[in-house]
N, C-alpha and C positions, 0 to 999 in steps of 0.2 A: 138818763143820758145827760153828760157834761153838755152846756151851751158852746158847745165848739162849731165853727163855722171855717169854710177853708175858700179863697179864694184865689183863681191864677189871674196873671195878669194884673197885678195887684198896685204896680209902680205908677200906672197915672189911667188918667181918664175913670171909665165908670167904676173900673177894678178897685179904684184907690179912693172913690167914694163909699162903694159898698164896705170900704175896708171901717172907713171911719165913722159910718155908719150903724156898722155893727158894731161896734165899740164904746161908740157913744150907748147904746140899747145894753151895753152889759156882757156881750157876750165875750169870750177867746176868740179870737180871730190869726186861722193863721194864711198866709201867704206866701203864694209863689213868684216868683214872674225873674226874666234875666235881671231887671234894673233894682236894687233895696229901693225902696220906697221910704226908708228914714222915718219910719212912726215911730215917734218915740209915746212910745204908751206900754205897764206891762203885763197887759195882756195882748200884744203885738206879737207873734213867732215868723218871722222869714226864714224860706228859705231859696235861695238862688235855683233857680235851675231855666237852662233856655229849652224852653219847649218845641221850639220850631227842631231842633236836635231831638227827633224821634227816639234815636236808639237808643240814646243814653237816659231816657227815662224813667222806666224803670227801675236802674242802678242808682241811679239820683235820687229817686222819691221814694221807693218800695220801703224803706227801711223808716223814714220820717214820717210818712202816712200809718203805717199799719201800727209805729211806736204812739199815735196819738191815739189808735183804738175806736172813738166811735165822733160819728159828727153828726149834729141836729142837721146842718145843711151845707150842700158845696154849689158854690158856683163858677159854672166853666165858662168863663168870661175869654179870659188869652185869646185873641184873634186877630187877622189881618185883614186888607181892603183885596189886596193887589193892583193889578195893573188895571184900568181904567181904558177899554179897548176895543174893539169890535172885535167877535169871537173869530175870526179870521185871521187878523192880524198879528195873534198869540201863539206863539209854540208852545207845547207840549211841558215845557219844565216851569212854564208862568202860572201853569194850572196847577201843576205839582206841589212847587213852593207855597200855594196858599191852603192846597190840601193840608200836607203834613203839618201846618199847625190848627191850620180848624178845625181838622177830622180825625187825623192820625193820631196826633198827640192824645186828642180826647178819648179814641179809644185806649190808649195807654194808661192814662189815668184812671177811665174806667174799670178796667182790668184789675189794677192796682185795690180802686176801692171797693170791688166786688168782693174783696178778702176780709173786710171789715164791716164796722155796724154805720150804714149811711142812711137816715130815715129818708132827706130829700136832697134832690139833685137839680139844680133848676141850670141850662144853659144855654148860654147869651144867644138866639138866632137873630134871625132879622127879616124882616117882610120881604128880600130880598130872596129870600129863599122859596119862593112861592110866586114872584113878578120878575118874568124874564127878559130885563130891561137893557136894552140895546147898552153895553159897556163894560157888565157886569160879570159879564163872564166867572172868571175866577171864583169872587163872593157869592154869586149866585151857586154857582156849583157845589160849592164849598160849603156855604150855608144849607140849602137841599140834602146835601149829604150828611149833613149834624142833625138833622131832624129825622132823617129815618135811621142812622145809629142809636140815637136815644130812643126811637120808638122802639128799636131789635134787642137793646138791653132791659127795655121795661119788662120785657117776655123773659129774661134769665135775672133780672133781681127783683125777684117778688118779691121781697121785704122794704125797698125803698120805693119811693114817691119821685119818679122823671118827669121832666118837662122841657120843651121845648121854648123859649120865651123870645119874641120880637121885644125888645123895649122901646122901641117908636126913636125917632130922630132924637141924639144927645149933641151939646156943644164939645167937640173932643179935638186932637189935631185930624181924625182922618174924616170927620165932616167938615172940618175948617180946608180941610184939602180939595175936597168934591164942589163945595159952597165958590173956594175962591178960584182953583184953577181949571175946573172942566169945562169947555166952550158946551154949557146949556145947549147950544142949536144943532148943537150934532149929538149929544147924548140927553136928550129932553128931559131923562127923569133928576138929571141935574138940576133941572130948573123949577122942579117939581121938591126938591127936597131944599131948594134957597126960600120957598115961597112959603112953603110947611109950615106948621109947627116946629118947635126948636125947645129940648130941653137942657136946663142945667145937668150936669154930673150927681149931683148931690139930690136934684127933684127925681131923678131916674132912678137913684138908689130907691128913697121913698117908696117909688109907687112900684120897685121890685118887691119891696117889702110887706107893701100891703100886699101882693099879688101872696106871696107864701105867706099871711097870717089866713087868707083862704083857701090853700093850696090842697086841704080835702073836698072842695068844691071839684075838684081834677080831675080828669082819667088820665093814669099815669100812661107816657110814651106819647101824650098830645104837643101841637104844636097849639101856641096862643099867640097873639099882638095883643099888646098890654093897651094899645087903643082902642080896641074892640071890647074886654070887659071889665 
């Protein structure tokens, strides 16, 4: 199998770490996300598509994924915060909006690369997804729901290696958002994640990395926190 690696969300933050990343390690890297991320490198392949636009997915991608044929590893990075709220205070389409890119989308692209040769699939969750913390609504929901889709496709692609993956606290804009603007006294685990541990982009790549140089250590469809092993 070609060192081909695919990643969405690819324009900034951890996405556009893991991009140079892998890059730097050798391999094809290609990339999705609405914004070109400008890597001039060429083994760099973009291709535009905004994933929070569910339906157009498929039509988008179907023909660029299944023309690349097989991928050592994908990672389903592309994701939102949302609204920062007591689950009260939110309607119904605040939940929606964060759904259809963190969950919808991904089953889209899973679909997609169920047609193809995928050894492993690692995608981005978050401890959030497992600690239901007064604000979180949306991401909570959202994340909980990306870990048992990945668990429900581990069961129809026996050939590939899923995971579910917390990467622990990164510096990005939507922790720089939580850190500066959430009043900590009314949503505490704000003040819990100012206090934390805090990674760079680039150290998160890393130690994604180390995580898949183990990743038969796994049972595929698990959910992990890369703080825990």
């Amino acid at each position: 199998m070609e060192k081909n690696i695919l990643v969405t969300g690819c324009s900034s933050g951890l996405g556009l770490a893991l991009s140079h990343h892998y890059l730097e390690l050798g391999y094809k890297v290609f990339g999705i996300s609405r914004k070109n991320p400008n890597i001039n490198n060429e083994n760099f392949i973009f291709q535009n598509c905004d994933l929070s636009n569910t339906s157009s997915i498929k039509n988008s991608l179907s023909s660029f994924i299944q023309n690349i044929g097989s991928f050592e590893l994908v990672y389903l990075n592309a994701g939102m915060l949302g609204k920062i709220k007591g689950i009260t205070q939110l309607e119904l389409i605040d939940l929606k909006v964060t759904m259809e890119l963190n969950v919808y989308a991904n089953k889209e692209l899973l679909d997609i690369l169920s047609g193809i040769t995928v050894k492993n699939i690692i995608a981005i969750s978050s401890g959030a997804a497992v600690n239901g913390s007064k604000g979180w609504g949306p991401y909570s929901l959202s994340k909980a729901a990306l870990n048992m889709l990945i668990n429900l496709y581990s069961k129809e692609m026996s050939k590939t290696k899923l995971l579910c993956v917390a990467p622990g606290v990164i510096k990005t804009p939507m922790t720089d958002y939580i850190r500066n603007e959430v009043d900590d006294t009314v949503y505490t685990s704000a003040k819990i994640l100012k206090e934390g541990e805090i990674q760079t982009t680039k150290d998160a790549a890393k130690r994604l990395n180390n995580l898949f140089e183990r990743i038969e250590d796994f049972e595929s469809g698990s959910f992990l926190d890369i703080r825990n092993i």
